[in-house]
C-alpha positions in Angstrom: -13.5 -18.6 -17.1 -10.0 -17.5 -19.2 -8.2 -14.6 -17.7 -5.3 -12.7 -18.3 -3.7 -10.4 -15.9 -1.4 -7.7 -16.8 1.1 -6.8 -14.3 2.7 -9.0 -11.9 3.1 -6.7 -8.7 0.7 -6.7 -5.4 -2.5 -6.0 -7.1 -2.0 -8.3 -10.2 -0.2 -11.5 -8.6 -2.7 -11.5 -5.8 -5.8 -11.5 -8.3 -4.2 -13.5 -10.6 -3.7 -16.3 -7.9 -6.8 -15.6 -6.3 -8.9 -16.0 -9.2 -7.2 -19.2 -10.3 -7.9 -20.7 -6.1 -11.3 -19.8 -7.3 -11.2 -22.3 -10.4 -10.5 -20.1 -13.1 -7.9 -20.5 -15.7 -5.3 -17.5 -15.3 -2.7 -16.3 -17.1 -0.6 -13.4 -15.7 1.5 -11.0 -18.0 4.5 -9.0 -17.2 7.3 -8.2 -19.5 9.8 -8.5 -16.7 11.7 -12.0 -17.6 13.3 -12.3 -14.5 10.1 -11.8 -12.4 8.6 -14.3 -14.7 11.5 -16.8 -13.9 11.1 -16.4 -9.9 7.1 -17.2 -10.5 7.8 -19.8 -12.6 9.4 -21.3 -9.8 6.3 -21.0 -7.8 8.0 -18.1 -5.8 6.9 -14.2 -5.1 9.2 -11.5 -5.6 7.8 -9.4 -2.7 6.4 -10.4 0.9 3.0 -10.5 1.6 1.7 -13.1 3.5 0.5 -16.5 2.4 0.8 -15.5 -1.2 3.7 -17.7 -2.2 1.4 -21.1 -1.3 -1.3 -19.8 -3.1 0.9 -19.3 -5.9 2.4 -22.5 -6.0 -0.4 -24.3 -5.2 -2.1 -23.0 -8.2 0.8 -22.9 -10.7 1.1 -26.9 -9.6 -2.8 -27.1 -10.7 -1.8 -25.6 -14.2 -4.8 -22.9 -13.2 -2.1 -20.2 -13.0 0.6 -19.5 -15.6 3.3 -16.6 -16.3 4.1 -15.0 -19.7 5.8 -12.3 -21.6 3.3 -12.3 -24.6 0.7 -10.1 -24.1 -1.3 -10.7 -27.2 -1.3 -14.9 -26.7 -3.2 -14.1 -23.4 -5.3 -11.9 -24.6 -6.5 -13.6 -27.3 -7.2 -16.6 -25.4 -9.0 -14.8 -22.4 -12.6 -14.3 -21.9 -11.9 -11.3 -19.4 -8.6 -9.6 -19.4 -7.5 -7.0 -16.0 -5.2 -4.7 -16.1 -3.4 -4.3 -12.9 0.1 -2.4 -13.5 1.2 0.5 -11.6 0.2 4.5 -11.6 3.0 6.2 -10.1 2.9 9.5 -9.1 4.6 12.4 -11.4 6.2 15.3 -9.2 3.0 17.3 -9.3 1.1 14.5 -8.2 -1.1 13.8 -11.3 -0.9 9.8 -12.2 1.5 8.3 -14.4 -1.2 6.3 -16.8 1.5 5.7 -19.4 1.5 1.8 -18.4 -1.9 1.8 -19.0 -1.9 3.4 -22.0 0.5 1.1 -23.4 -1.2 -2.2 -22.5 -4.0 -0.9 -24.2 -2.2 -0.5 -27.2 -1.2 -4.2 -26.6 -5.1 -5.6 -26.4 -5.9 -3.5 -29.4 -3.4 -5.1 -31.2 -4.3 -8.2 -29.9 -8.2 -8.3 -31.0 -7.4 -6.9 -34.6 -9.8 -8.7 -36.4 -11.1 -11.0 -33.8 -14.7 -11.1 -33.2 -15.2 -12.9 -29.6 -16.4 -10.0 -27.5 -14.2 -9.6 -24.3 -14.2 -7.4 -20.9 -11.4 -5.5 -20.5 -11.5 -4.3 -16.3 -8.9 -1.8 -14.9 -7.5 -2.9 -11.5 -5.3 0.0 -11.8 -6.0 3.1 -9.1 -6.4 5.3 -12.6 -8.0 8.7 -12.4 -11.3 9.6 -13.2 -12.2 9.4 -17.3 -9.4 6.2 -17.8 -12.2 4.0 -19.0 -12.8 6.2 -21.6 -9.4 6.6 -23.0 -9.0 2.9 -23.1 -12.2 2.4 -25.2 -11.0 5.1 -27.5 -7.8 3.7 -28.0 -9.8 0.3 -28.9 -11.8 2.0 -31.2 -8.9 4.2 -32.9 -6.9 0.8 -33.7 -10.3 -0.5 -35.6 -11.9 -2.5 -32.5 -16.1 -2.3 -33.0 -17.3 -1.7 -30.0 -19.6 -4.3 -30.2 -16.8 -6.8 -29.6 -15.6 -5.2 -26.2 -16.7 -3.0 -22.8 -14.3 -1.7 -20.4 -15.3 -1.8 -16.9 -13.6 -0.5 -13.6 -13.2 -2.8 -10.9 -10.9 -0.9 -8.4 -9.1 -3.1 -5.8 -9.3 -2.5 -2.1 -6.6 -4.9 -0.7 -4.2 -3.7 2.1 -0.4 -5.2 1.8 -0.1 -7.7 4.6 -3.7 -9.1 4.4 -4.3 -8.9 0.6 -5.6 -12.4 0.0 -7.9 -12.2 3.0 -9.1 -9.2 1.8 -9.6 -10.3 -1.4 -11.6 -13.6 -0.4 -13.6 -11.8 1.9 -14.4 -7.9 0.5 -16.7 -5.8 2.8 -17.4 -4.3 -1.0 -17.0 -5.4 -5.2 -17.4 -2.2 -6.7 -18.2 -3.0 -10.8 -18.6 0.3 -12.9 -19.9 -0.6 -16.1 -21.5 1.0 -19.4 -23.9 -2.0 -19.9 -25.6 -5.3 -18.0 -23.6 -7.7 -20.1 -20.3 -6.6 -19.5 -21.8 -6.4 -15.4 -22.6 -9.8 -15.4 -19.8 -11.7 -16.9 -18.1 -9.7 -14.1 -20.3 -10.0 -11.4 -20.0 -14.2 -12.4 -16.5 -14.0 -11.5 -17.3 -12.9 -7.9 -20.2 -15.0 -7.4 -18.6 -18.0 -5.1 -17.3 -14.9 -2.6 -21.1 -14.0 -1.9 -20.2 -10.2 -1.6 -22.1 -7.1 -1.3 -22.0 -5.9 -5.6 -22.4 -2.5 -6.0 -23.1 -1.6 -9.9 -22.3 2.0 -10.6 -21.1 4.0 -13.7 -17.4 3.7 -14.9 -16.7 7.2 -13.8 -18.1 6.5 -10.0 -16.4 3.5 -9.9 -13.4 5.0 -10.4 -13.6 8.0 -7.9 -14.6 5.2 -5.2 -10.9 3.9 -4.8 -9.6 7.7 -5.0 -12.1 9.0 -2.5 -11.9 5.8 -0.4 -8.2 5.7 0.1 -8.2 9.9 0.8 -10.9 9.5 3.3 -8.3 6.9 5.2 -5.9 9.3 4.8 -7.8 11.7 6.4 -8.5 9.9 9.6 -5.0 9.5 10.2 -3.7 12.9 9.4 -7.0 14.2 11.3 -5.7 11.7 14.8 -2.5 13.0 14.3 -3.4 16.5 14.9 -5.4 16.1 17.5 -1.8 13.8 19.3 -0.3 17.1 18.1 -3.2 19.3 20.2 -3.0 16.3 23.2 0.8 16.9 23.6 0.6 20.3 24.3 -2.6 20.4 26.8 -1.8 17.2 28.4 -4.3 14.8 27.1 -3.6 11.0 25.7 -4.6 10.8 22.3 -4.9 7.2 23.2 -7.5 7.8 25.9 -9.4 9.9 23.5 -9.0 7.7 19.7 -10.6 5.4 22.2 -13.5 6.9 23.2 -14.0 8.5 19.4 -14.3 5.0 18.4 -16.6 3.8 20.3 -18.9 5.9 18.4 -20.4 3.8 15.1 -20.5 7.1 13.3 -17.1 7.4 13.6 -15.3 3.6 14.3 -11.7 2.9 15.5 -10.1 2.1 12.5 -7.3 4.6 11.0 -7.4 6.3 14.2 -4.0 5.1 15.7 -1.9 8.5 16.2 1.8 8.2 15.1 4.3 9.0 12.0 1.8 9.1 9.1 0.7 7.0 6.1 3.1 5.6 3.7 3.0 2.7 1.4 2.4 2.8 -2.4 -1.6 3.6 -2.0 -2.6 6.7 0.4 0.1 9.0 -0.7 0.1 9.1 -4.3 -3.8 8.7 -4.1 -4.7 12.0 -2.1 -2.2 13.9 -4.6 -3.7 12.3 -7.6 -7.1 13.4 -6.4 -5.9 16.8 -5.5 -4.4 17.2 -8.6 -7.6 15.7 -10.4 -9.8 18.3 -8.3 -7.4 21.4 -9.2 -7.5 20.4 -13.3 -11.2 20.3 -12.7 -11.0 24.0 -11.2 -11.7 23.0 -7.7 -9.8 23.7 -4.7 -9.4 20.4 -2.5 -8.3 22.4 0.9 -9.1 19.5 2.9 -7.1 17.1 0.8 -4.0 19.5 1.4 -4.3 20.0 4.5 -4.2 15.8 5.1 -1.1 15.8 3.5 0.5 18.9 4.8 0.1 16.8 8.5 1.8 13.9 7.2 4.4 15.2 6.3 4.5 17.7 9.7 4.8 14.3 11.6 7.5 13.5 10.4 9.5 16.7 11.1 7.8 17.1 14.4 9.3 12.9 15.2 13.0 13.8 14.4 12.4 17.5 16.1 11.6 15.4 19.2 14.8 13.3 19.0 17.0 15.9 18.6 16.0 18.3 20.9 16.0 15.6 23.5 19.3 14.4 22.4 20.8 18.0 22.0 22.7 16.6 19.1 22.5 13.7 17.2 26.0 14.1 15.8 27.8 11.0 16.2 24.8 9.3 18.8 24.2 5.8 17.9 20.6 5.3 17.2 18.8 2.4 17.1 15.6 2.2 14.3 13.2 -0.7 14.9 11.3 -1.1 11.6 11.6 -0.4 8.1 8.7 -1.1 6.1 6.2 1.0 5.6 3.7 -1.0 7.7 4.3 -4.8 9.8 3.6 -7.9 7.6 5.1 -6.0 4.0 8.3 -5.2 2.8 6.6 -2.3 0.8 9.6 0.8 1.3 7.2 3.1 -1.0 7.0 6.2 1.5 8.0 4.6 4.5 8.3 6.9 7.7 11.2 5.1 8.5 13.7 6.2 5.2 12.5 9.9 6.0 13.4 9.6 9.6 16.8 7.7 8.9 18.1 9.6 6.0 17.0 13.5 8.0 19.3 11.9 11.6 22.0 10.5 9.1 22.2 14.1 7.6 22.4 15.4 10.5 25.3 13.0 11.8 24.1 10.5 13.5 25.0 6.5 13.1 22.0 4.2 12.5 21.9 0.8 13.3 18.4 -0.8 12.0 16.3 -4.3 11.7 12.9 -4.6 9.8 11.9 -8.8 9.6 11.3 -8.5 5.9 12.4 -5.6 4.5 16.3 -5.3 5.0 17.3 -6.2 1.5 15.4 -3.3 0.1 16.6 -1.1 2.5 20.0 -1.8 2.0 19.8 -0.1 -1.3 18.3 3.5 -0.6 19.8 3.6 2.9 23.7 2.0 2.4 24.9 4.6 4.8 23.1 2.4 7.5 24.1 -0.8 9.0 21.7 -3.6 9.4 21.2 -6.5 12.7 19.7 -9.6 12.7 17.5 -8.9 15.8 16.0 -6.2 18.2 18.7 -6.9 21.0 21.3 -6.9 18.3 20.2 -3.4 17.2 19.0 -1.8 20.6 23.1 -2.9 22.0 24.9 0.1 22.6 22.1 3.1 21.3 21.9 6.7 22.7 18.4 5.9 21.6 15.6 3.8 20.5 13.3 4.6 17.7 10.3 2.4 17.1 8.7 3.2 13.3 7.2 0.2 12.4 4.8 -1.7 14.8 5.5 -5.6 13.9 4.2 -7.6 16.7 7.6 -9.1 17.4 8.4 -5.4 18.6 5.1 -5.1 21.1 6.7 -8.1 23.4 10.5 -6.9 23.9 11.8 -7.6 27.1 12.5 -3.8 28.4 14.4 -4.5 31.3 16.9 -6.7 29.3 17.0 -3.8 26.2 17.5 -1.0 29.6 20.5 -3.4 30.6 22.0 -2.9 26.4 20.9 0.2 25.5 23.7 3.0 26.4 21.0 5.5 27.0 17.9 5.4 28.1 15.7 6.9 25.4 12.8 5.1 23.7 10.8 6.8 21.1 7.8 5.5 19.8 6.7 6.3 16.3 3.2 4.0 16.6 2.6 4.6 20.2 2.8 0.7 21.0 3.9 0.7 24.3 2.3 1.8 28.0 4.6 4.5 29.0 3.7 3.4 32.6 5.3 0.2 32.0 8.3 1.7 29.6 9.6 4.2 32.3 9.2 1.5 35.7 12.0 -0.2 33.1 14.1 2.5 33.0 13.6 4.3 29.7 12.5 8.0 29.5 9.4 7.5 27.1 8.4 9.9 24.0 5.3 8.9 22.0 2.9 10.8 19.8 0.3 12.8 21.6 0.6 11.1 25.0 
């Protein structure tokens, strides 16, 4: 089958690429020329795991290909996605005005051409998207009969994208009729997925309402650390036993500094913000966000009242990204942490494996190290905010020997504070 993918960033590269492994001829748009030149080149502008070969290997095949003309892909397509971004506004509704506007692109692009086409939002767009896309179709003289919009919402996680694209526990097709389900549901077919058919609409609450139920575990773990650290109980000890119960299961429940990342935060505000226009009151919703962000201000209360004063202290900061295996910055714990204990006077000294060139732009008041012993050398304290494996298997009796004082605090809860404090260190985790 012809594609053409709009938008070249996590959601769109990997599908794009995906697809074309899968046999299909793909063509991804993106008006960025210089993000056009790097794939050209059979390179990704981003980290994520295995994408690069997948890329290459495909763009060698002549099954994947890059351009700036929208309406040449279109037009050739059988099926055309549209995966480019929905960032938040400051009152948390979704910013659909990308969307908008490549729908004002495939309009153009089917004036007065009669094959009939699928056009599928990838997009995380909020509920009621699929009908402004068909009306702007229809407004710029497309007959109906000649197109159906569909939601197919993604549900890849950054770090494991292509896995989870190759092998979904779910394909989620919201459609208005069997034929536009179909051609769809053909594209899949070699995965040998569960399909779930719903309506447009329910298809696009699943991503919102999947991605705030995630949330929720994680803010709802992280209160009970918050309850555990003041009775005495391990939250480890306890996620452990909760997830051991099928009802409940152990993902999401790891207690430490929050979600980040370009998905769980700016989808729990876009649904609260799609609840309140509808006149409901999500008080759930808030409250998972209001304990995100109370872990991080309860995380730098702990270092500083340990410290006394993190004026002048050299801190350590092991992990940037948002999560191991991405160099995704969107809301990472870590630029919250650094930038509240650089306010406050302290020197930071950090290493993240993949993402230290973005860093270096939003955080210039920090300086950067090639390793962990590099980094740890000389610290009043270690802070551990990303949990990349390399960071699980650090000697501690070799860091005790380079740190200048002995405090380790860990963000993800990675390490057995048993094992942490016979090296040396005074230990401070989440809930433990």
């Amino acid at each position: 089958m012809k594609l053409a993918v709009v938008g070249t960033g996590y959601v769109g590269l990997v599908t794009g690429a995906c697809f074309a492994n899968l046999g299909n001829e793909v063509v991804c748009v993106d008006k960025d020329k210089e993000r056009l030149a790097v794939l050209e080149q059979g390179q990704v502008p981003f980290y994520e795991p295995g994408l690069p070969e997948l890329v290459s290997k495909n763009h060698k095949a002549k099954r994947l290909s890059f351009t700036s003309d929208l309406i040449h892909a279109v037009k050739k397509a059988d099926v055309v996605f549209i995966a480019v971004g929905t960032p938040p506004k400051e009152n948390g509704q979704a910013d659909i005005s990308a969307v908008v506007e490549v729908a004002k692109g495939i309009a153009r692009a089917l004036n007065g051409d009669k094959k009939f086409r699928v056009i599928v939002n990838k997009s995380t767009v909020p509920v009621g998207m699929g009908d402004i896309v068909t009306k702007i179709l229809i407004e710029n003289k497309i007959p109906e009969k000649y197109f159906s919009v569909v939601s197919n919402p993604e549900f890849l996680r950054e770090g494991s994208a292509i896995s989870d694209f190759l092998n979904p526990d779910r394909i989620v097709i919201g459609a208005s009729n069997n034929r536009a389900f179909n051609i769809i549901t053909e594209l899949y077919r070699s995965l040998n997925a569960h399909i779930i058919f719903t309506s447009v609409k329910s298809a696009e609450l699943i991503k919102y309402a999947s991605n705030a139920f995630l949330a929720t575990k994680i803010s709802f773990i992280n209160e009970i650390a918050n309850v555990c650290e003041r009775v005495g109980s391990d939250v480890k000890e306890v996620a452990y036993a909760m997830g051991m119960d099928r009802r409940i299961g152990r993902e999401f429940l790891n207690a430490g500094l929050g979600y980040g990342g370009s998905c769980l935060p700016k989808d729990v505000s876009a649904l609260i913000h799609l609840a309140r226009e509808s006149g409901y009151d999500p008080q759930i919703l808030t409250s998972v966000n209001e304990i995100n962000e109370y872990q991080i201000d309860s995380f730098i209360g702990k270092i500083t009242k340990t410290l006394k004063n993190v004026r002048g202290k050299n801190i350590a900061v092991l992990g940037l990204a948002f999560k191991p295996e991405t160099d995704d910055l969107r809301e990472a714990p870590s630029l919250k942490v650094i930038k509240e204990l650089i306010r406050k006077g302290a020197r930071i000294k950090a290493y993240d494996p993949a993402a230290e060139k973005a860093a270096r732009k939003l955080i210039p008041q920090a300086t950067f190290s090639p390793g962990v012993y590099d980094t740890i050398e000389g610290a009043d304290a270690i802070v551990l905010v990303t949990e990349w494996p390399e960071f699980r298997d650090i000697d501690l009796e070799k860091a005790r020997k380079l740190v200048k004082k002995p405090y380790l605090f860990d963000g993800r809860n990675i390490y057995d504070p048993k094992r942490v404090r016979e090296a040396g260190f005074k230990y401070f985790g989440v809930g433990r």
